[in-house]
Structures are given as structure tokens and as C-alpha cells.
C-alpha positions as CSV (number, residue, x, y, z in Angstrom):
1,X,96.9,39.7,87.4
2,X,94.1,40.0,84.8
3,X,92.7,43.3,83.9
4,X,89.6,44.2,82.7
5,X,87.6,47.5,80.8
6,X,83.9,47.5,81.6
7,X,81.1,49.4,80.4
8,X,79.1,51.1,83.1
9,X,76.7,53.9,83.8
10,X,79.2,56.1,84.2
11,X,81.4,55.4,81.0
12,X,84.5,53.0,81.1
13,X,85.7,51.5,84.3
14,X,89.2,49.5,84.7
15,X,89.1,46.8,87.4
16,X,91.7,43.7,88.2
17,X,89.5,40.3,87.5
18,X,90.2,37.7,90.3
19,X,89.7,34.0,90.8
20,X,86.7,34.2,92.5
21,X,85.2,35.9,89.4
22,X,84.7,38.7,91.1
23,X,86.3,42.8,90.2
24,X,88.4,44.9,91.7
25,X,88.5,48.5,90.9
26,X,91.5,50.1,89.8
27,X,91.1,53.0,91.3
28,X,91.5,51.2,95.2
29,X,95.4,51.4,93.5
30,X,95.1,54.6,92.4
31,X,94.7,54.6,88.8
32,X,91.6,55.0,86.6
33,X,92.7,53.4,83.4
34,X,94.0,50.3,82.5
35,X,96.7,52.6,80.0
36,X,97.3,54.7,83.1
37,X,98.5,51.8,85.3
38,X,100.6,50.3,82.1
39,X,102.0,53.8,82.0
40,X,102.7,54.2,85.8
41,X,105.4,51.3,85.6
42,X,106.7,48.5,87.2
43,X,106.1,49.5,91.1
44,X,102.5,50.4,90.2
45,X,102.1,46.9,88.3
46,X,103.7,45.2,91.9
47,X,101.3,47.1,93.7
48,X,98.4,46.5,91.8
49,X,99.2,42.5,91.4
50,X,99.1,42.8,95.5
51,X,95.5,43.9,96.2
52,X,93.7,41.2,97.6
53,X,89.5,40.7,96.3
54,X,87.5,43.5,98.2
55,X,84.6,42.1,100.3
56,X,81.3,42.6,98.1
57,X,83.7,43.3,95.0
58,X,81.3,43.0,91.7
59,X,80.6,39.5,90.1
60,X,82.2,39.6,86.4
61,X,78.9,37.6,85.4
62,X,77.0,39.9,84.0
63,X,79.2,43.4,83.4
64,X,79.6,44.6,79.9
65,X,83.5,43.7,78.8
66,X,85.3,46.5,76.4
67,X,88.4,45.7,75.0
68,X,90.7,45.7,77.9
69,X,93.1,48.8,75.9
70,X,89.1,50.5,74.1
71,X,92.4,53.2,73.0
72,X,95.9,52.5,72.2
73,X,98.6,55.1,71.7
74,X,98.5,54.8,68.2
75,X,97.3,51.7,65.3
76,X,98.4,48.2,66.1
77,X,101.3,47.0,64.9
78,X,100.4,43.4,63.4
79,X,102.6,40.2,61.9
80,X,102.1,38.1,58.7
81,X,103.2,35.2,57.6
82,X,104.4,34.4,61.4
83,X,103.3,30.4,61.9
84,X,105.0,28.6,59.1
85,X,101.9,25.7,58.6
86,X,99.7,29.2,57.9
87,X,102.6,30.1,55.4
88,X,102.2,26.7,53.8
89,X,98.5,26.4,53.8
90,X,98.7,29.3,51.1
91,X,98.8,28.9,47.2
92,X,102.1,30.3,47.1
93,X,104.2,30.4,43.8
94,X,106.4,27.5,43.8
95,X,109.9,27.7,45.3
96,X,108.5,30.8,48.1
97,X,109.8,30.3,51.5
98,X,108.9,32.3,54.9
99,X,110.1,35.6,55.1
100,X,113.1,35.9,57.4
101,X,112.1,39.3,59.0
102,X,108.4,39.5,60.0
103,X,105.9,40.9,57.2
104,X,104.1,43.9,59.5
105,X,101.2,46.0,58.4
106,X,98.7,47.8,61.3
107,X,95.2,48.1,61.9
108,X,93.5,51.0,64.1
109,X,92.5,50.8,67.4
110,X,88.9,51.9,66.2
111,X,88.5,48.4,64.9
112,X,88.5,47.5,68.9
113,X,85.4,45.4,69.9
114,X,85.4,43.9,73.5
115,X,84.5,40.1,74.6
116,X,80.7,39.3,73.9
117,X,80.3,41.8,71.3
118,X,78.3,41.5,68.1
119,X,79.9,43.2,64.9
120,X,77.6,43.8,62.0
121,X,79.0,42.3,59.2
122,X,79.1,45.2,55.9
123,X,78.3,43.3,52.6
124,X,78.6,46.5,50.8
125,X,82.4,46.6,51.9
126,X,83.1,42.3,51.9
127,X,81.0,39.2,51.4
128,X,84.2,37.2,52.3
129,X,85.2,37.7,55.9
130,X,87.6,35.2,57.7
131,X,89.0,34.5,61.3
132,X,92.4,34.8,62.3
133,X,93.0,33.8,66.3
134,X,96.2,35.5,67.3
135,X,97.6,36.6,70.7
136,X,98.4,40.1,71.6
137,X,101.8,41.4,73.3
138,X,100.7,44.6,75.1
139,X,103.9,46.7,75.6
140,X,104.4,48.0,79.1
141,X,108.4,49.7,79.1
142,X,109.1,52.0,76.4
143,X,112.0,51.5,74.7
144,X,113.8,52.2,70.9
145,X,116.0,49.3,69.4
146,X,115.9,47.0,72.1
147,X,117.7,43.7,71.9
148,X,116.3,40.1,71.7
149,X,117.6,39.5,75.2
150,X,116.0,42.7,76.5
151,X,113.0,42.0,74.8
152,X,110.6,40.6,77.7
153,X,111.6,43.0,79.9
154,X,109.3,45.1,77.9
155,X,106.3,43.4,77.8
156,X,103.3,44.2,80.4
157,X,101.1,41.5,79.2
158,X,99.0,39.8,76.7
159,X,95.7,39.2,75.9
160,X,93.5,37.0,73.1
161,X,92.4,38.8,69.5
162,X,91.2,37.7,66.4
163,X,92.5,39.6,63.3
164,X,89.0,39.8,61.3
165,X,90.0,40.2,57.8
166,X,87.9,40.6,54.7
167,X,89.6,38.8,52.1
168,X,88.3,40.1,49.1
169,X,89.7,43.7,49.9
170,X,92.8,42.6,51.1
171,X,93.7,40.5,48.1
172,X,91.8,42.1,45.6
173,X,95.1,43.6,44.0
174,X,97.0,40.6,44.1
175,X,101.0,41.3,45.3
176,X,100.1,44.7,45.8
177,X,97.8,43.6,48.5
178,X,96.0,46.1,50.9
179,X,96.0,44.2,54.3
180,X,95.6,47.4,55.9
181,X,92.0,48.0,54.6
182,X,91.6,44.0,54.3
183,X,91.9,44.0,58.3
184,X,90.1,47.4,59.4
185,X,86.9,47.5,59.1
186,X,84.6,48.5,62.0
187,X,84.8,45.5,64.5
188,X,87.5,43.5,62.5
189,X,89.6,43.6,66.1
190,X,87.5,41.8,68.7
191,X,90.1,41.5,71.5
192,X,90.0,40.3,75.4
193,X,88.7,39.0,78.0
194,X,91.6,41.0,79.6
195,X,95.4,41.2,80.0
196,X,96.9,38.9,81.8
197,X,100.2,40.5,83.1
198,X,103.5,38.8,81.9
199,X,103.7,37.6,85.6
200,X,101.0,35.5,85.8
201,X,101.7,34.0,82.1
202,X,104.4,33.0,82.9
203,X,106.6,31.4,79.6
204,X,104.5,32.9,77.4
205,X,105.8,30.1,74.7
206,X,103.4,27.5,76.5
207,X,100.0,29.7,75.3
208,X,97.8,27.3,73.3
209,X,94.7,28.7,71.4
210,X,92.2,27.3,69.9
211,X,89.4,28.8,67.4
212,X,86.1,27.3,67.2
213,X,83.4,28.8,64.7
214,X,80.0,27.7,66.0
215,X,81.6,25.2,68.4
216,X,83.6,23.5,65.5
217,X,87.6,23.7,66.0
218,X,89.0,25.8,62.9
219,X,92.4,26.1,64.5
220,X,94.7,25.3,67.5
221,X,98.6,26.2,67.8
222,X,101.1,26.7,70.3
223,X,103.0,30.2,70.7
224,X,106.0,28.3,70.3
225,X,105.4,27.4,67.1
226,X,105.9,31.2,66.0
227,X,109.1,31.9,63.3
228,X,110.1,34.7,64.9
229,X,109.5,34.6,68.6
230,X,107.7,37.8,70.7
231,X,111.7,38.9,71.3
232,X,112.6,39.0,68.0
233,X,109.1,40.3,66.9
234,X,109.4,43.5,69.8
235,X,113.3,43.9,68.3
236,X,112.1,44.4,64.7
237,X,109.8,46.4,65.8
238,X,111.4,48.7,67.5
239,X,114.3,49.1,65.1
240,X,114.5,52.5,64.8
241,X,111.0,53.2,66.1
242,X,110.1,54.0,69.5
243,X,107.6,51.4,71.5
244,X,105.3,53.2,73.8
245,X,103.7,51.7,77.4
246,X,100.3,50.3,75.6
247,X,101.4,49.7,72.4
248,X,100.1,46.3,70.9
249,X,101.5,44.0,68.2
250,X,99.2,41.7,67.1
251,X,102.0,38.1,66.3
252,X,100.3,36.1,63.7
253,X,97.8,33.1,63.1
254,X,98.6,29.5,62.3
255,X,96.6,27.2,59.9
256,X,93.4,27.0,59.2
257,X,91.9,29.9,58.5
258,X,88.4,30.0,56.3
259,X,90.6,31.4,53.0
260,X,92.4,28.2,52.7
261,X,90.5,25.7,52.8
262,X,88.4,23.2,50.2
263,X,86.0,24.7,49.8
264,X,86.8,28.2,51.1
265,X,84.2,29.0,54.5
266,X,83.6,32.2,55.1
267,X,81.8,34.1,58.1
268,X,77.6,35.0,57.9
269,X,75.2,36.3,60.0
270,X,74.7,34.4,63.0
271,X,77.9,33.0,63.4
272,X,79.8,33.0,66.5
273,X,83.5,33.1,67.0
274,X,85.5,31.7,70.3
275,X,88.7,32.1,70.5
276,X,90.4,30.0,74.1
277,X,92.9,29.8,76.2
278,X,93.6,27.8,79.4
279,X,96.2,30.8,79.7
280,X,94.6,33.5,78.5
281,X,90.6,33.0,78.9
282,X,87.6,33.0,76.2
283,X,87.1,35.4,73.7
284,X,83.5,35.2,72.3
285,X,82.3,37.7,69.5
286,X,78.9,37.1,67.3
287,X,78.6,38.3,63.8
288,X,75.4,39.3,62.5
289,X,74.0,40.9,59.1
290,X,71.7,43.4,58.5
291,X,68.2,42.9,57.7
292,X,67.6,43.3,54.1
């Protein structure tokens, strides 16, 4: 099951994205929201994953894609440091090693940009913005200091994202970074196409991505690569601190990001991201710069 958020004439609309590229509405199961069906729980999600593609359904060609959660319960919960060749492709001081808990920080869901959307890129705030192609574990059972072998069992879906992050804020204090500012400008979270349920994913350790900027491959990993794996990553994260149905964590990017390399590359005006999986779908987002 893929789900979708689409912009129409009437605000938001939530629809189930089939094969045949065309959309079913949510609400032929009841439910008006893609949150709301996360929320109504596993029988809904069955029922839902059921309905077949009504007759005259509307193409997907053509609609206006929003992020597939345009509002989470709260900020994001993201992870650093979680692909070891990303930890490595860092000037590190001499003798670090990977953390052995994940490094977390969050970003706000008002950072949210959908598939196909253009994000204006603020010079006055960063005039060093990079790319950071991640996948997304959307939570669907709540759930406080749930176990590594319980983990899965909470997870609705997942979805593509790319962690925009301006690297001049978020390094400009050195070790007392601020990746939180770094990571949350307006538009610095373009995520999508949809979620694809935990069902149809499958083992979600055989996701590939791959990041090209302006058709040229910057990155491409396996989710299997991660150091600490979506069960250990939903365990930390719930230590002490109850998940809610919706909530998103955000698990890392691997190498080769536009900070690292020789010479550093950086994102400008008229530069278009895709992010891809065969799993997952194609993320596309086009940054732009005002004219001066």
C-alpha cells in the first residue's frame, strides 16, 4: 500500500496510490487523513491495503503531491552519524570512532515540502546548503521503551526524505554545533512520494537509495549498511519517551554528501535533487534563488 497527500481545490486530500498509477480516496475506507488511518490501527491498515482501484479513479500524473504526513504529532526525530562510510568521509580528529548509541537531534515538521516542490533557497540565512538522502520510519503503534525484538511491530511504513542542511549554520560553532537550526529552514525536509506500508516493503534492510543532483549520482547505500538498525534506532528512541502513531525518525545518510568532498559542492539556484528507490519511488525537489 502506498499512500499519498494531494493538493486539491478543496484543501488536502489522502488517497492510496496503485499500480496502475491511478488514486484511490481514503475516504471510500473511511478515513480522511493519512494520520487518521495511521491512527485507526492495524484492522483499518488491513482494510485499507484491501480496496481494490475504483473504476475512473484519478490518474496520479498530474495531481499536486504534499508530503504524505504535511503535519506530524510533533518535530522529527532524526539520526547522525548513522552509516559509518558518512562517519569516515568526515575530518574527524584522529583516533574518533562511531558513536555507539545514535547521535539524535529533530527538525520541525514545518520544514515539510512534498514531491515536485521548489524550495527557495535563503542566502541571507546559508550560502552553503547540502543534500542528505535518508529514509523515513513513520511510526504506526504507540509504544514507550519498546524492545529491539518488538521494534517492527511498531512501524506503519516508510517513505523517502532528504535532510537539507545548511552547513554553515550548523557548523558554524564547531563542537557545539547547531544541527537543529543547520537542518530547519523552510523547505530543508522535502519528503515523499508516499508511504509505502511496512507490508508491501517488505525487509526493509533491502532499501537502496540513490541521490542524483542534476542527473549526476552523489550517493547510493543500502539500509543495511545502517550502525544501528531501524530496531535499535525505534528502542533508543523510545527509552523513556513515548512514540506516537505518525511520529517520524529520520535514520541517517551515507557518503557523499556535498560537505565532504574535494572541492566542497554545494546547492544553487536551478539545481534539482532526485532522490530513488525501486522500493520506495522518486523524490524530486528543485531549488531555486531569488532574483536579485
Amino acid at each position: 500500500m502506498r499512500l499519498v497527500t494531494m493538493q486539491s481545490p478543496a484543501g488536502e486530500t489522502a488517497g492510496i496510490w496503485h499500480a496502475d498509477g491511478t488514486v484511490t480516496p481514503l475516504t471510500a475506507a473511511g478515513h480522511t487523513s493519512v494520520l487518521g488511518l495511521i491512527e485507526s490501527g492495524p484492522d483499518a491498515w488491513a482494510e485499507a491495503e484491501s480496496l481494490s482501484p475504483v473504476g475512473g479513479g484519478q490518474p496520479i500524473d498530474g495531481t499536486v503531491l504534499l508530503p504524505p504526513l504535511p503535519r506530524t504529532p510533533r518535530n522529527m526525530f532524526c539520526v547522525g552519524l548513522n552509516y559509518r562510510e558518512h562517519f569516515d568521509e568526515g575530518k574527524r580528529p584522529e583516533g574518533s570512532v562511531v558513536p555507539d548509541a545514535p547521535v539524535l537531534f529533530t527538525k520541525p515538521w514545518t520544514c515539510l515540502v512534498g514531491h515536485g516542490a521548489t524550495v527557495e533557497l535563503d542566502r541571507a540565512a546559508s550560502s552553503r546548503v547540502d543534500w542528505e538522502a535518508e529514509i523515513a520510519v513513520v511510526i504506526g503503534k504507540a509504544g514507550s521503551n519498546i524492545s529491539v525484538d518488538d521494534a517492527l511491530d511498531h512501524v506503519f511504513g516508510y517513505t523517502l526524505s532528504n535532510d537539507v542542511s545548511a552547513r554553515d549554520l550548523q557548523l558554524e560553532h564547531g563542537m557545539f554545533g547547531q544541527w537543529y537550526k543547520g537542518k530547519s529552514l523552510d523547505g530543508f525536509c522535502p519528503m515523499g512520494p508516499s508511504i509505502v506500508s511496512a507490508a508491501a516493503v517488505g525487509d526493509y534492510r533491502d532499501i537502496t537509495i540513490e541521490l542524483r543532483v542534476n542527473g549526476v549520482q552523489k550517493q547510493s547505500f543500502r539500509a543495511s549498511a545502517m550502525v544501528n538498525s531501524v530496531s535499535r534506532l525505534i528502542a533508543r528512541v523510545s527509552l523513556g519517551c513515548s512514540l506516537l502513531p505518525g511520529d517520524i525518525i529520520l535514520t541517517g545518510t551515507a557518503s557523499g554528501v556535498g560537505h565532504w568532498r574535494e572541492p566542497p559542492e554545494f546547492l544553487g539556484g536551478g539545481d534539482v535533487v532526485e532522490i530513488e528507490s525501486p522500493q520506495l519511488g522518486l523524490l524530486r525537489t528543485r531549488f531555486t534563488e531569488p532574483d536579485r
